[in-house]
N, C-alpha and C positions, 0 to 999 in steps of 0.2 A: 615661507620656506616649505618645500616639500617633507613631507612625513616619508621615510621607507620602511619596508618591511626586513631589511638587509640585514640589520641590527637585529640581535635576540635581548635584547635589553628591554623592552617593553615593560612597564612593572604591571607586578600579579596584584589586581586587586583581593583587598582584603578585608571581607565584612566583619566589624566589630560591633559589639553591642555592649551600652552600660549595662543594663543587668543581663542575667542569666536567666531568660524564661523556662517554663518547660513543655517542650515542644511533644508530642505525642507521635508514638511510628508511623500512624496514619497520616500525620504531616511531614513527615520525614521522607517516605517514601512513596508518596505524590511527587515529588520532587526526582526520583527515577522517572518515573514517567513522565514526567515532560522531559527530563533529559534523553530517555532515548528515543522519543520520540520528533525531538525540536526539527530536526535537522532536514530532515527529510520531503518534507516538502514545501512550504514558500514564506517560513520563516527571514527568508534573506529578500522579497519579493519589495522591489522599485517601485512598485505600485501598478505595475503594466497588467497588462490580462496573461493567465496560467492556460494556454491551451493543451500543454503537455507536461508533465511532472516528468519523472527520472526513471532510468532501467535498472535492472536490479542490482544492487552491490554487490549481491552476491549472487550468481548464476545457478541454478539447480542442475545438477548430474543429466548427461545424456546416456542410452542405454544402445550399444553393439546396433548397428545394420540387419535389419532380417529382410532381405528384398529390396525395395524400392522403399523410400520411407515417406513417411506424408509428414512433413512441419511437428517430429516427436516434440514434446512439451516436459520441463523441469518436473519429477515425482517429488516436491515435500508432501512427509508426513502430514495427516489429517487427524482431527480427533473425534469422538461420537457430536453428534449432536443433530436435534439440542436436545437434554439430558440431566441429569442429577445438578443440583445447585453445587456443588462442589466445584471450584475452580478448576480440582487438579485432573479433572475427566470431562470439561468440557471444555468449548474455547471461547475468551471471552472477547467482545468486540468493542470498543473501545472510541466512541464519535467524537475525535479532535480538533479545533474551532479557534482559529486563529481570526482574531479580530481586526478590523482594519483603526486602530486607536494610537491617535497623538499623543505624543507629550505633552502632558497637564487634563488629558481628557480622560474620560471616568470608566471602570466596567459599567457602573448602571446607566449609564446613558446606551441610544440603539445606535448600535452599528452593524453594515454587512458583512457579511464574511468573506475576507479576503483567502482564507485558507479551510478547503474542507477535505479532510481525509478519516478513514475509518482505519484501525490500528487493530490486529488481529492474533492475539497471544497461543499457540499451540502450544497445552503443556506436554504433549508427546514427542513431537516433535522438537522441544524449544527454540521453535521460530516465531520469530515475528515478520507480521508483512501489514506493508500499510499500501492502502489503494485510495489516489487521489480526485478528486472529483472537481472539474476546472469551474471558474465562479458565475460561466457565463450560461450552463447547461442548462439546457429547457426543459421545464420539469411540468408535472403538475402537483399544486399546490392540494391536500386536503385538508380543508378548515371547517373548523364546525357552523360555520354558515354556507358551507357549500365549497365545490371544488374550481379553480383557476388555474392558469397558469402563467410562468415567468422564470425569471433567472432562479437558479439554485442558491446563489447567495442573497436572496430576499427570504429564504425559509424562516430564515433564524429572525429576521426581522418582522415580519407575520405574529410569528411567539409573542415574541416580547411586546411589541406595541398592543396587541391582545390582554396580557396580564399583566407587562411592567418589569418582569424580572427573567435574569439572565435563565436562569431554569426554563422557564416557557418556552425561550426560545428556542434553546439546546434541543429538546423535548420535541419541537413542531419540527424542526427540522430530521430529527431520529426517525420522528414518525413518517416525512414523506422520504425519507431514504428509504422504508420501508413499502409506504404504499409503490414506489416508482419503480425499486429495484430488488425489493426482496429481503432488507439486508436487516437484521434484526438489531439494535444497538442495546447492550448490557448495561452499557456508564457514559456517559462524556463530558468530555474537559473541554473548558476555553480559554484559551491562551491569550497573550499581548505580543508580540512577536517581538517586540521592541526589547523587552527584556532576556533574548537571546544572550545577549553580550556579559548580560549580569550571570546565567546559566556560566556560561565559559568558564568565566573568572573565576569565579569559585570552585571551580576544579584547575584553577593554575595557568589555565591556558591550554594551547593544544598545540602539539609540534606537525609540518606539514612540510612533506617534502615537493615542492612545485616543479613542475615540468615547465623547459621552455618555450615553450606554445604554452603555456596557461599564466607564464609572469605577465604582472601589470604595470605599465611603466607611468608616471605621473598624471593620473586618474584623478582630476575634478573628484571630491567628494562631500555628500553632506548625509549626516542619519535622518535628517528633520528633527533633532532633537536639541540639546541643549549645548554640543559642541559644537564650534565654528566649523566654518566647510573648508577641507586641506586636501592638497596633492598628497594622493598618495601613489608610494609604489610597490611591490612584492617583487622580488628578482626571484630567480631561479635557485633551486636548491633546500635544503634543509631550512624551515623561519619556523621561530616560536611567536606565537603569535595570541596577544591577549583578544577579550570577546570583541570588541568595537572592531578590531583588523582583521577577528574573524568574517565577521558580520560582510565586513566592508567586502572581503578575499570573495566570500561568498555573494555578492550583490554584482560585481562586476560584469559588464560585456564587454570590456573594451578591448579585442582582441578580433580576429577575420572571420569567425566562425560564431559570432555574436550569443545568442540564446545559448548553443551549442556547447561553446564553452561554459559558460555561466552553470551548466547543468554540471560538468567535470567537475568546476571548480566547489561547487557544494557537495558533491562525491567525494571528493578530497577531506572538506569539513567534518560534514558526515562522518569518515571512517577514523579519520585523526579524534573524534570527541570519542566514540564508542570504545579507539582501544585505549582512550586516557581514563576512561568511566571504569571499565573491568582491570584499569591496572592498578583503580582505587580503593581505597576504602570508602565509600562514601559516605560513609556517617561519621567519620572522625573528625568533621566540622562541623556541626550540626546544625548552629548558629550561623557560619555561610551556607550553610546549603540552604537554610530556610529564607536566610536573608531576600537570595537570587529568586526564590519562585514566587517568596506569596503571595507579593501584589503583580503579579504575572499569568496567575493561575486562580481557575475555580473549576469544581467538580462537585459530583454525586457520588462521589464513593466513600459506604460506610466503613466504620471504622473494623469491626468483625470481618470483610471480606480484603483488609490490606494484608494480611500474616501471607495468607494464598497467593494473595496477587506479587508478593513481597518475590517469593519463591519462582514463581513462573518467569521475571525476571532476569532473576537471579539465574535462572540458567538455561536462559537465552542464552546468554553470553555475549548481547552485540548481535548474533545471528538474523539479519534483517534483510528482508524482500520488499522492494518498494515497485509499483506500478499506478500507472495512470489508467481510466477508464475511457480516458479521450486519445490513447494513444491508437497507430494504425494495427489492422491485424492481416497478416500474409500481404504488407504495403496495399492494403485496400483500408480508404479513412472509416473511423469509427465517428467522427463529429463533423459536422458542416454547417456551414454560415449563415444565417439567413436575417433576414427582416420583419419583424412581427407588424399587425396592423397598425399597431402603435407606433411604428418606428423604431421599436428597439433591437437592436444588434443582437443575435443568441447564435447556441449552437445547438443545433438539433444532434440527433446522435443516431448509430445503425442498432436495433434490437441484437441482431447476432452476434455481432464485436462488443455489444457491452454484454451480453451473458458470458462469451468468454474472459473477458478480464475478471468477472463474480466468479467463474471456476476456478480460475488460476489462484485468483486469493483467499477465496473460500475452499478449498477442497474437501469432497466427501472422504470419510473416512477409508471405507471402504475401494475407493478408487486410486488413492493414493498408491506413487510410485507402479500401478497398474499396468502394465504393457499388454495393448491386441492388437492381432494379426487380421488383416482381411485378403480373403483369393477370391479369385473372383473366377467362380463354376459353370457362367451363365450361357456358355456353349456359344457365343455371338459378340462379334466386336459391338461394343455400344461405349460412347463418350465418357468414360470419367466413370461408370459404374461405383466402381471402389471407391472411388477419390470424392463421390458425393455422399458416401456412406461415413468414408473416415471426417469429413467434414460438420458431418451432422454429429457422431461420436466426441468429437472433440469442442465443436464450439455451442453445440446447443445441451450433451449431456454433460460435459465435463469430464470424459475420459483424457488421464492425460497423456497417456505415449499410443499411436494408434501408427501402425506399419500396414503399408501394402506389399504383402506378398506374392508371390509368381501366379498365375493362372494355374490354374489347375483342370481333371477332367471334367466335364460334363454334369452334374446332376440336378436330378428334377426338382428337391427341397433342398432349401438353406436350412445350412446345419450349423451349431454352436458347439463349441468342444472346451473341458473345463482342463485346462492342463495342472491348477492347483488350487489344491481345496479351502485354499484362504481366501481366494475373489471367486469364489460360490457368488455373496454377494451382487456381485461386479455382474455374473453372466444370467444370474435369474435376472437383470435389471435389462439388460440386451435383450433377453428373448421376450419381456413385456415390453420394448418398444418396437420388436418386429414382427410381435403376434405372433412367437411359436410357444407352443408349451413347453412348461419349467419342467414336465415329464422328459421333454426331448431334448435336452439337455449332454452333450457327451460326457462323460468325465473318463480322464488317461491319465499315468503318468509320464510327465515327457519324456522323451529318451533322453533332452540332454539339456545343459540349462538355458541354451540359445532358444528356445522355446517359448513364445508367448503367452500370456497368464490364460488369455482365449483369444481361442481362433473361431471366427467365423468367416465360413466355407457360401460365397454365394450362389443359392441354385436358381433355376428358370422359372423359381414360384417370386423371386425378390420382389418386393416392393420398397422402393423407399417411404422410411416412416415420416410422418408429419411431423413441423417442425413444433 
C-alpha cells in the first residue's frame, strides 16, 4: 500500500525514558548544533557523489549601481580574527563529519566521510554560514610520515586507522583542511546522518508547504535501515511531516529537474526545521532532545566554552548561509574530473574559485559589507583594465562589492581615495597590494552617500598586482 504525505496524521515520535538522568547544558546544547546544522548539507544523501551542495537560503543584500558593476558580492558582517579566546569576539569554526554508517554499525569502527562541511558562527553579525566540501576533492594528505595525496574523504580515515579513535580522525582531517586551504578549525563534531529523523521528531515534526513541481507521487522508497521499503508520496500543499518523511521529502529526485530539485526540496527541510527550532523552546524536553542526538553525535567541545557557544546560537536566529567550494564562479567551473594513476575518479579543483568561496564564508572583518569603486585613468583603450583589477579584488583578496566606474581623465599615478574612515583598514590593504604608499592615501568626505567606501583612480603607472 502506498504511504502519502497527504494526511497530517503522521504520529510525533516521543522519546521516553524510565529513569530521569541528569543530563548536563553541555549535553543539551550540542544537541543545537547538530540541529542547526543537520540540514544543510548531505544529511539526506542516497549515497551518490555531492559535487555541489546548495545556494544560500538566505541571500546577502545588494548595494545601489555606481556605473557599470562587476559581479557585486552579499556584505555579511565579519568578526576580528583570530583573536581573544572569548567566543563572543571571535568567530568560531566548527569541522562537521557526517559519516557514511549503517544500521547496526558502530562510531568506532572507520568509515569515510560522506559529508564534510565547516560551520562558521559570527557573534557580530549572528550568522551562520556553512561551506561544503564535496567527497571526491583532491587534496593533499599531511601525515607524519610524510605528504600524499587522494580523495578528501580518506582524511578522516588516515586519522583514525593511524590511532584508532574517532578524535584522530576528526583532527587529520582539521589539519589538512588547514594545510590545503587555510581554514583553521576550533572544534568538530561527527555525525550519523541516519539519525536525522530522530533530530526531527523530537521537535514534533516540521510543517512544509510543497510546491508543485517539487510534489512526489509514488516514490519506491527504502532508508536502509530497519523499516520496510514503501511508496511513498508528498502532494502539493501545506504536509506535516515526521523525521522518516522528512528524510525521505529531503532524499528524493524523482521529479524532471533531478539533483536540482532534490536541492529545493532540502531548502524546504532546511527552513521548515530552523523556523520550528526558534519557535521552540528547546530544552523543555530535555530527555528527547537528548534522546535524538547521543548516539548520533560526538565532539570536542568543553564543557566551559558551551554557556558562549549556547548564546551565539541563540542569536543567530536560524540566520544561515550555505555554499559549496566545488560550486561555479562567474559560470566558469571551480572543480574538474579527472583520472589519478591509480585509476581513481577525483576532482581536481581552480585555485582562484576556491579562494573566492574561503572569502565569501570567511569574511575579513574589516572588509565586510565594504564597497570600491574603480575608473580607470589610463588615457588608452586596453582590454578589461578594470575588470582585471576588480577581479583580482574580489576573488583573490576578498573584497566583497567592487564597482566599475566611468573613465575618467588622464593621470600619470594611481590614486586611492578614502571616502570613510572606518575602511582605513580596507585601503591601506589596496595600496600594499599595488605598491603605493599608505602616505598617499586620499582621505575625503563623500559628498553624498552613493559613494564608495574607496575609489581607486587607475593612472599610466598601473600595474596589475600578482596573484
Amino acid at each position: 500500500m502506498a504511504t502519502t504525505a497527504q494526511a497530517a496524521t503522521f504520529p510525533r515520535t516521543r522519546f521516553k525514558a524510565r529513569a530521569i538522568p541528569r543530563y548536563t547544558i553541555r549535553d543539551r546544547l550540542l544537541f543545537v548544533v547538530a540541529l542547526l546544522t543537520f540540514g544543510v548539507a548531505v544529511f539526506y544523501m542516497a549515497g551518490g557523489l555531492l559535487i555541489r551542495a546548495y545556494p544560500a537560503l538566505f541571500p546577502g543584500e545588494t548595494v545601489p549601481f555606481i556605473g557599470k558593476v562587476l559581479s557585486p558580492l552579499p556584505g555579511p558582517v565579519g568578526v576580528n580574527q583570530p583573536g581573544a579566546s572569548s567566543v563572543f569576539n571571535k568567530r568560531v569554526n566548527l569541522l562537521i563529519l557526517g559519516l557514511d554508517k549503517r544500521p547496526g554499525d558502530r562510531f568506532e569502527d572507520a568509515y569515510r566521510t560522506d559529508t564534510i562541511m565547516v560551520a562558521t558562527i559570527d557573534p557580530v553579525s549572528k550568522e551562520a554560514s556553512l561551506l561544503s566540501f564535496p567527497r571526491d576533492l583532491y587534496i593533499t594528505y599531511d601525515l607524519p610520515d610524510g605528504q600524499w595525496s587522494g580523495r578528501i574523504n580518506q582524511s578522516y580515515l588516515e586519522g583514525f586507522q593511524r590511532e584508532g579513535t574517532i578524535a584522530a580522525g576528526a583532527k587529520q582531517l582539521a589539519h589538512d583542511l588547514e594545510f590545503n586551504f587555510g581554514i583553521t578549525i576550533d572544534h568538530w563534531m561527527v555525525m550519523d546522518f541516519l539519525g536525522v529523523e530522530g533530530i526531527i521528531d523530537s521537535i514534533g515534526g516540521i510543517d512544509i508547504d510543497i510546491p508543485e513541481e517539487l510534489a512526489v507521487y509514488n516514490w519506491w522508497y527504502s532508508d536502509e535501515g530497519g523499516r520496510p521499503p514503501e511508496y511513498v508520496t508528498f502532494y502539493p500543499g501545506e504536509q506535516h511531516l515526521i523525521g522518516y518523511y522528512a528524510v525521505a521529502f529531503g532524499r528524493s529526485r524523482e521529479s524532471s529537474q533531478g539533483d536540482l530539485d532534490r536541492v529545493k526540496r532540502q531548502q524546504l527541510v532546511v527552513e521548515a526545521a530552523l523556523t520550528k527550532v526558534f519557535s521552540l523552546s528547546l530544552l523543555n524536553d530535555p530527555i528527547g532532545l537528548y534522546n535524538a542526538y547521543k548516539d548520533t553525535v560526538k565532539h570536542d567541545v568543553a564543557a566551559g566554552e558551551m554557556p558562549g557557544l549556547a548564546r551565539l546560537l541563540q542569536a543567530s536566529r536560524g540566520n544561515l548561509q550555505t555554499y559549496s567550494i566545488a560550486d561555479p564562479v562567474d559560470g566558469n567551473p571551480t572543480v574538474y574530473g579527472f583520472e589519478t594513476a591509480g585509476g581513481a575518479a577525483v576532482l581536481g579543483w581552480d585555485p582562484e574559485n576556491v579562494t573566492y568561496w574561503l572569502n565569501k564564508a570567511f569574511p575579513k572583518t574589516s572588509y565586510s559589507g565594504a564597497a570600491v569603486e574603480i575608473q580607470d585613468g589610463f588615457g588608452e583603450p586596453m582590454e578589461d583594465r578594470d575588470e582585471a583589477l576588480g577581479r583580482y579584488l574580489r576573488f583573490a583578496k576578498g573584497v566583497p562589492v567592487v564597482y566599475i566606474g566611468p573613465e575618467r581623465t588622464t593621470q600619470a599615478t594611481t590614486t586611492i581615495t578614502l571616502f570613510r574612515e572606518g575602511r582605513r583598514e580596507l585601503a591601506v590593504d589596496i595600496a600594499g597590494w599595488m605598491g603605493i604608499p599608505t602616505a598617499a592615501i586620499i582621505t575625503k568626505n563623500p559628498p553624498d552617500e552613493s559613494y564608495p567606501d574607496v575609489l581607486i583612480a587607475i593612472g599610466q603607472d598601473f600595474i596589475l598586482p600578482d596573484k
